[in-house]
ZADO-1210 file (C-alpha; in nm, 4 decimals, padded with zeros to 6 digits):
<atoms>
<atom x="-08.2478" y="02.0825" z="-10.0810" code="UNK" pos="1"/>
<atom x="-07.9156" y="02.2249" z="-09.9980" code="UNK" pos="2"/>
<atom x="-07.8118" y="02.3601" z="-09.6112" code="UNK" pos="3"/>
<atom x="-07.5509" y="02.6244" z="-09.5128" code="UNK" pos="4"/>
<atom x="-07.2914" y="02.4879" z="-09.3427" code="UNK" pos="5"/>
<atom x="-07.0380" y="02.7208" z="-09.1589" code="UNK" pos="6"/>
<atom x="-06.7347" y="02.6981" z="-09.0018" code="UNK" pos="7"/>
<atom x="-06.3980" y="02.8814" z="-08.8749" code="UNK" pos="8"/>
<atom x="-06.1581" y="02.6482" z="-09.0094" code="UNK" pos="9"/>
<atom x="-05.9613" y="02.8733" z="-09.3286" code="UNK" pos="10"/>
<atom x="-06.0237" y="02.5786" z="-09.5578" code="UNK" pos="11"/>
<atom x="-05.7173" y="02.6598" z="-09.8571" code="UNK" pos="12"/>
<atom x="-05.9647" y="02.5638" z="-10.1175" code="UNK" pos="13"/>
<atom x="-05.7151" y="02.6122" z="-10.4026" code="UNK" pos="14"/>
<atom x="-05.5203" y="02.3521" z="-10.2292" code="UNK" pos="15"/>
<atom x="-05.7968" y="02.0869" z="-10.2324" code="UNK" pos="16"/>
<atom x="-05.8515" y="02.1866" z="-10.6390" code="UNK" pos="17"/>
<atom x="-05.5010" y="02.1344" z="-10.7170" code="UNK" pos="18"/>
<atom x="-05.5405" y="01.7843" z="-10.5780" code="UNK" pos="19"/>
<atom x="-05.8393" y="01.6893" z="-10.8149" code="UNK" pos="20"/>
<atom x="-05.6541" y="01.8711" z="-11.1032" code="UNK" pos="21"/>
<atom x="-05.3604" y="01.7433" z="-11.0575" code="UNK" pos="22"/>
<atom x="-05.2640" y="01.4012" z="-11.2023" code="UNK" pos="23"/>
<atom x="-05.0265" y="01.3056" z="-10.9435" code="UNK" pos="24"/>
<atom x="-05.1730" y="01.0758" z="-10.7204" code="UNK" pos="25"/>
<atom x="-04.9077" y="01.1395" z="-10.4450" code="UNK" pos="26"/>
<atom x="-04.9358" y="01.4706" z="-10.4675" code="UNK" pos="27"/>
<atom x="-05.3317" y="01.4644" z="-10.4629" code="UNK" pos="28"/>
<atom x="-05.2955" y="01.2523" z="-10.0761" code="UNK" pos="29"/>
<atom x="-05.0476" y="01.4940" z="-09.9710" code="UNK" pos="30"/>
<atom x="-05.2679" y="01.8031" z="-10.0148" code="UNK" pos="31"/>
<atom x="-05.5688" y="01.6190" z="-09.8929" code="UNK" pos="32"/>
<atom x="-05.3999" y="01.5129" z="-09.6025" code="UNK" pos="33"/>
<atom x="-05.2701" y="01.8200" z="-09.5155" code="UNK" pos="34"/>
<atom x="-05.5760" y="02.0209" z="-09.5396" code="UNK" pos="35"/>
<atom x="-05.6860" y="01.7555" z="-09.3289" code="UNK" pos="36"/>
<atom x="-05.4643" y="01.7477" z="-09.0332" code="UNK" pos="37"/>
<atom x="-05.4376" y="02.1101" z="-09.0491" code="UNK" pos="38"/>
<atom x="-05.8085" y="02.1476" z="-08.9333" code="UNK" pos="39"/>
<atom x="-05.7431" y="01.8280" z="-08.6605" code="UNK" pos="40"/>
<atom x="-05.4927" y="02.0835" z="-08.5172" code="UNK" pos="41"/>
<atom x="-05.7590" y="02.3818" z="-08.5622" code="UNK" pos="42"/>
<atom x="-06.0503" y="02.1241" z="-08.3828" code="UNK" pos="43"/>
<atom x="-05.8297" y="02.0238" z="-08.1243" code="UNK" pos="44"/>
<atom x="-05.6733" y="02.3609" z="-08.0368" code="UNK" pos="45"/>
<atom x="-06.0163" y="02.4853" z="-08.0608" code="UNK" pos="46"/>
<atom x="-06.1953" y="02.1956" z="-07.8010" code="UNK" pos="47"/>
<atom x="-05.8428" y="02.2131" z="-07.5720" code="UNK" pos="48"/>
<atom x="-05.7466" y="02.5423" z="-07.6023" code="UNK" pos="49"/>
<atom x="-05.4047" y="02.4476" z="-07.3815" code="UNK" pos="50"/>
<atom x="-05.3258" y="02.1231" z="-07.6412" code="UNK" pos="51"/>
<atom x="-04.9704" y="02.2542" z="-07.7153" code="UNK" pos="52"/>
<atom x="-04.8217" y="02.1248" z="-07.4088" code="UNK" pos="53"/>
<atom x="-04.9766" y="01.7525" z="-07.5386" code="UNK" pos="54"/>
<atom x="-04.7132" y="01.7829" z="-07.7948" code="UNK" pos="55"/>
<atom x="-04.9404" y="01.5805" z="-08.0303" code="UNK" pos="56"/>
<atom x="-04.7132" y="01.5225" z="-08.3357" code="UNK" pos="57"/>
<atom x="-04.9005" y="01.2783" z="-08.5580" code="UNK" pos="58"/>
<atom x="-05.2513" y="01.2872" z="-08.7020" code="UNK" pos="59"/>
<atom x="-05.3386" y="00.9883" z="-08.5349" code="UNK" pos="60"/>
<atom x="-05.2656" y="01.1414" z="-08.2127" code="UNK" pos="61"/>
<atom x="-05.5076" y="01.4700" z="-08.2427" code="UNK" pos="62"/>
<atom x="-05.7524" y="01.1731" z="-08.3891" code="UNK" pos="63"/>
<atom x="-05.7045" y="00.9505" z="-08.0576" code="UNK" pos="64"/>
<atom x="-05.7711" y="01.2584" z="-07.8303" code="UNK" pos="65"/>
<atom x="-06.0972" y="01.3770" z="-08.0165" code="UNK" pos="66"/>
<atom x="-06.1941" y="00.9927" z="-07.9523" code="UNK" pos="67"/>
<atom x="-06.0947" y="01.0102" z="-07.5498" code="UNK" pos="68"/>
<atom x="-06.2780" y="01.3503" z="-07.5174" code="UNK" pos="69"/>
<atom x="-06.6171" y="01.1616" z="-07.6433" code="UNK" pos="70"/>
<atom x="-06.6234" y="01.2479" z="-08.0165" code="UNK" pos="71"/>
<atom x="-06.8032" y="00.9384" z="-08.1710" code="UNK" pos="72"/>
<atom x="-06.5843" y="00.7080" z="-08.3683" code="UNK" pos="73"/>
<atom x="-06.8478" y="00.7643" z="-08.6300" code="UNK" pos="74"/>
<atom x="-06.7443" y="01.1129" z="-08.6851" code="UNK" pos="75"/>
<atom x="-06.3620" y="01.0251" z="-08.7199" code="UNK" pos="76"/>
<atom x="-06.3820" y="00.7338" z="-08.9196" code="UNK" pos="77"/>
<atom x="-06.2966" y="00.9193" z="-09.2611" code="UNK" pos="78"/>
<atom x="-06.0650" y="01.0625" z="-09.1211" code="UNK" pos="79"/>
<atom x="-05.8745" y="00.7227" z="-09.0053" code="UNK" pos="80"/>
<atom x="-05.9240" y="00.5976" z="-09.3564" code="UNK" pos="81"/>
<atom x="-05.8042" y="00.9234" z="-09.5028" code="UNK" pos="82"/>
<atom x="-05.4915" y="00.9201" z="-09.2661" code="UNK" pos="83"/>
<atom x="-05.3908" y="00.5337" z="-09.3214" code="UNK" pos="84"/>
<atom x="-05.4217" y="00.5679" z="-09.6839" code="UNK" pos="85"/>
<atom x="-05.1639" y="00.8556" z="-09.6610" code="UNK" pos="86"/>
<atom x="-04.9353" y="00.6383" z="-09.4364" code="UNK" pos="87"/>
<atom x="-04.9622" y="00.3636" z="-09.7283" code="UNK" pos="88"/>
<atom x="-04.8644" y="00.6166" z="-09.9953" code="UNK" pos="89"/>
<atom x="-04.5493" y="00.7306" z="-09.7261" code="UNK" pos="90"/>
<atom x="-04.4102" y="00.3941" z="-09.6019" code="UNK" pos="91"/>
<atom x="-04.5680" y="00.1440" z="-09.7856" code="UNK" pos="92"/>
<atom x="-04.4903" y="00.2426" z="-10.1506" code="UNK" pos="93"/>
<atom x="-04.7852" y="00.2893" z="-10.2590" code="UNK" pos="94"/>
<atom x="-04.8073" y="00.5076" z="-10.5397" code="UNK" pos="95"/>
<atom x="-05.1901" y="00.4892" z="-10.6560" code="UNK" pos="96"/>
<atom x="-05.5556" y="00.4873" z="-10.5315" code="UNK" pos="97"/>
<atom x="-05.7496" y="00.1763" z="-10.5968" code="UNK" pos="98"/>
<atom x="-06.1394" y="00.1243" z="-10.5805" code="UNK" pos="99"/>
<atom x="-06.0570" y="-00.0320" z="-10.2003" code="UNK" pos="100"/>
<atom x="-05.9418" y="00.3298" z="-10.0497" code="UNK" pos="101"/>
<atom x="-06.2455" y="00.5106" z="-10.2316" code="UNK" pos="102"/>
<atom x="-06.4796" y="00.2406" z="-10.1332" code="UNK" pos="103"/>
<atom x="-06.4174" y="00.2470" z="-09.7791" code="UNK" pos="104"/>
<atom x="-06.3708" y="00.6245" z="-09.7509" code="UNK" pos="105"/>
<atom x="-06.7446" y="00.6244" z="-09.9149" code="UNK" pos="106"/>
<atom x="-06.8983" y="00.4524" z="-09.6994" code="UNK" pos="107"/>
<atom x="-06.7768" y="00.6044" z="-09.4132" code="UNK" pos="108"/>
<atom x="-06.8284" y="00.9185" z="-09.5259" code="UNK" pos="109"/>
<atom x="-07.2362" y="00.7811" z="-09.6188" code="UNK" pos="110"/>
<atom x="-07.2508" y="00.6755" z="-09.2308" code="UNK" pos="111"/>
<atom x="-07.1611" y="01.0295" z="-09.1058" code="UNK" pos="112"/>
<atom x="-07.3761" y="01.2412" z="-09.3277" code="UNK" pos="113"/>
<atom x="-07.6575" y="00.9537" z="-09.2489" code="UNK" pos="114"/>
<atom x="-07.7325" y="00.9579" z="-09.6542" code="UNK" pos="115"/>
<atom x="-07.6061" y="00.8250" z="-09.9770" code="UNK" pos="116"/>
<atom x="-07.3880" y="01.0235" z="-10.2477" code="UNK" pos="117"/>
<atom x="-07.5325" y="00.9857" z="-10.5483" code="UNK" pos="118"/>
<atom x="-07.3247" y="00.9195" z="-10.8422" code="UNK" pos="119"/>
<atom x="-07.5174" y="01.2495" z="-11.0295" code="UNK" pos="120"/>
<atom x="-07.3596" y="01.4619" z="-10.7483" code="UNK" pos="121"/>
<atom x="-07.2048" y="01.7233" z="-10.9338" code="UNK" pos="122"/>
<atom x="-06.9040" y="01.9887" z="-10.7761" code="UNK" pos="123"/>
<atom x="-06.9058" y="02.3154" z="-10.9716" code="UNK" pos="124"/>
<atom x="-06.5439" y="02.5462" z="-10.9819" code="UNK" pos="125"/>
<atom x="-06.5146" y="02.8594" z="-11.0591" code="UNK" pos="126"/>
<atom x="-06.2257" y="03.0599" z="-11.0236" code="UNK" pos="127"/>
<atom x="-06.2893" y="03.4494" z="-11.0211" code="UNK" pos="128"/>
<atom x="-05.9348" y="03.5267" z="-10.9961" code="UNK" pos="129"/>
<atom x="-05.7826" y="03.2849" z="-11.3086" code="UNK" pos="130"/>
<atom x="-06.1433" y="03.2527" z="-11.4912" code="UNK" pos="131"/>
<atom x="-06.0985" y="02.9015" z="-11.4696" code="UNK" pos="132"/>
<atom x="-06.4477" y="02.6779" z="-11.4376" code="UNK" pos="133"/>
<atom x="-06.4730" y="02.2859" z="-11.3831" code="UNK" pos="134"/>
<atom x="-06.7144" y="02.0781" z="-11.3283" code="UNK" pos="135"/>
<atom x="-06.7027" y="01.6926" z="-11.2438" code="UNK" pos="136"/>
<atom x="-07.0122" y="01.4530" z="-11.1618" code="UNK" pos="137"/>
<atom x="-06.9406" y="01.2084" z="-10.9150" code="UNK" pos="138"/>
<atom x="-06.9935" y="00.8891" z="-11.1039" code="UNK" pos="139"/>
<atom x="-06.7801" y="00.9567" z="-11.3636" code="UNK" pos="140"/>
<atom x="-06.4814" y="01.0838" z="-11.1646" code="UNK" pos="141"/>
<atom x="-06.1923" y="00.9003" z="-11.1263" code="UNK" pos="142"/>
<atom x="-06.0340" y="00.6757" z="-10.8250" code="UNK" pos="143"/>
<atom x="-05.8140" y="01.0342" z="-10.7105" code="UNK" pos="144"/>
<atom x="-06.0996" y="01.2685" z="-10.7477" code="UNK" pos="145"/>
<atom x="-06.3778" y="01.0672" z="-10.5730" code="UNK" pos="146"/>
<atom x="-06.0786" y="01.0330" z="-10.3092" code="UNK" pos="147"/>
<atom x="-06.0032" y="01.4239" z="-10.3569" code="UNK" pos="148"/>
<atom x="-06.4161" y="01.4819" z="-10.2982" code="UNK" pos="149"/>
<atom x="-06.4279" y="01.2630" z="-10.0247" code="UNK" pos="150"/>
<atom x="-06.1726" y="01.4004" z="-09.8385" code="UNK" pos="151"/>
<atom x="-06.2906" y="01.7417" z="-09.9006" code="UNK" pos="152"/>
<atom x="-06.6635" y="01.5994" z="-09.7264" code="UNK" pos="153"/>
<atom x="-06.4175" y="01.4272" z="-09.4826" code="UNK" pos="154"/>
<atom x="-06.2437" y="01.7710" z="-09.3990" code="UNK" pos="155"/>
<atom x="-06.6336" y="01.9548" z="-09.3519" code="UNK" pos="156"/>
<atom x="-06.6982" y="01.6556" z="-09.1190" code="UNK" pos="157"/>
<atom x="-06.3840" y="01.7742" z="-08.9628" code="UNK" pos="158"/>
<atom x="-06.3966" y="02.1265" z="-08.9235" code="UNK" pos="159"/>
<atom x="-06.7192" y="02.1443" z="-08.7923" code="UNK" pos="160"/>
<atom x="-06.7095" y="01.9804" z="-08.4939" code="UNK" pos="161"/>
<atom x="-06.6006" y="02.2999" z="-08.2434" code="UNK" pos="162"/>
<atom x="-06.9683" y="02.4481" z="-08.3766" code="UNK" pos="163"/>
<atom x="-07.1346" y="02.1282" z="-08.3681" code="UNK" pos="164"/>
<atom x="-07.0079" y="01.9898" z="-08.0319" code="UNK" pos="165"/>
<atom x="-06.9826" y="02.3005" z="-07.8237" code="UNK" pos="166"/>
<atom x="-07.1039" y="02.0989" z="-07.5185" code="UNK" pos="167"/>
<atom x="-06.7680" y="01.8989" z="-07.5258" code="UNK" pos="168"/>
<atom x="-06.5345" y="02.2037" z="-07.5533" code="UNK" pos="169"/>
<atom x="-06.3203" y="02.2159" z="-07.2612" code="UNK" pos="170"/>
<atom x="-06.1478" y="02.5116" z="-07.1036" code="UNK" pos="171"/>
<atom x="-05.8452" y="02.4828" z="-06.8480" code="UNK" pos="172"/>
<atom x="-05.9192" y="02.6550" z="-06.5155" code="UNK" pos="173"/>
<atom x="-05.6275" y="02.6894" z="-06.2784" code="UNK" pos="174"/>
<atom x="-05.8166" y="02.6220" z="-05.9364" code="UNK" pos="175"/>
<atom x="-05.6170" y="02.7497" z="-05.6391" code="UNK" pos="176"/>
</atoms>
């Protein structure tokens, strides 16, 4: 049984393709990342509609302020795994995935969907524009594309909170 899920967020799909195409493993975290902390900024702009003058800089930050508003650490854990697996790959010279980063990502992915991912899951692309079609199952992709799938699940996670948490949205009132 599959469910509609809908958002706002302008997911760049393309972008998150090129990362499980591509066979660069740095460039694969960068995209994912990116994607990523483009739709923190969307959530938190979205929940704190006057977060500019927060100056939040780093992903951590917009992370740490969904966290103080109430968001359960649940629903940000991927995204803390995602975002210190990308500071390992920028200051840590790291230059590869290993079965540690999908493994965690995984199963903190498992915790906020509340169900397993089986390894027949299978992610169809098709490309109307270039004709281009993929496919990949998920238990025989490798260590980049399960990371490249999970962050895509971890982005959804992500983006849907401003529909999903409405009752936490807050709006500035000047009182006088």
């Amino acid at each position: 049984m599959t469910a509609d899920v809908t958002f706002d967020f302008p997911v760049d799909q393309m972008r998150l393709i090129r990362a499980m195409q591509t066979d660069d493993e740095i460039g694969a975290m960068i995209r994912v990342h990116y994607e990523l902390d483009r739709a923190l900024r969307f959530v938190v702009e979205a929940m704190v509609p006057s977060s500019k003058c927060l100056k939040l800089n780093y992903t951590s930050q917009r992370i740490n302020l969904l966290i103080a508003l109430g968001m359960p650490e649940i629903r940000l854990k991927p995204t803390k795994i995602v975002n210190a697996i990308r500071n390992d790959f920028a200051h840590r010279e790291k230059e590869a995935f290993v079965d540690d980063d999908v493994s965690s990502l995984h199963h903190a992915i498992e915790r906020v969907y509340a169900r397993p991912i089986p390894a027949t899951f299978r992610l169809d692309f098709h490309s109307k524009i270039e004709g281009e079609s993929r496919s990949w199952i998920y238990g025989d992709m490798n260590l980049k594309e399960k990371f490249c799938f999970l962050g895509s699940l971890t982005l959804a996670s992500i983006a849907t909170i401003p529909n999903q948490f409405e009752a936490l949205k807050i709006h500035s009132k000047l009182t006088l």
